[in-house]
Phi, psi and omega in degrees: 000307179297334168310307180271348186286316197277321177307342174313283206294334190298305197273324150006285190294316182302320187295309184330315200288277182316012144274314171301306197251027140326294229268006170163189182280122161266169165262162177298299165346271194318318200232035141282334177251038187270300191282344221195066202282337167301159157324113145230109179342157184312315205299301174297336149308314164294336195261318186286325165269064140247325192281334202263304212276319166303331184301263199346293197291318169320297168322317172312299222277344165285021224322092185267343147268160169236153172248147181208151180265125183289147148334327172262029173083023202242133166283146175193116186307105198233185174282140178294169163106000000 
């Protein structure tokens, strides 16, 4: 049962990312707080763009997104197409 509770909460979240990079290309940056609606402190900002850059990339590798690199040296993540 906790087992399908976190598989839930996983592709939720995973929809989420993937609503957020409807409206333009995001950064690992842009969907913490797509992921994460709470205040969160330097320790937990780290820990939270870790959790943004495996979604984005699990979509990637799944392409279900495309990544493209900015002039500003910043990856960010759209809809293919």
């Amino acid at each position: 049962m906790r087992i399908e509770q976190l598989h839930t909460h996983h592709r939720e979240r995973l929809a989420e990312v993937m609503q957020a990079c409807e409206a333009g290309p995001q950064s690992a940056r842009d969907v913490v707080p797509v992921l994460f609606t709470r205040a969160l402190d330097l320790h937990q900002m780290t820990f939270a763009m870790g959790e943004a850059v495996a979604h984005l990339h699990m979509l990637w590798f799944q392409k279900k997104l495309r990544r493209s690199l900015g002039a500003d040296g910043v990856y960010r993540f759209g809809l293919p197409g």
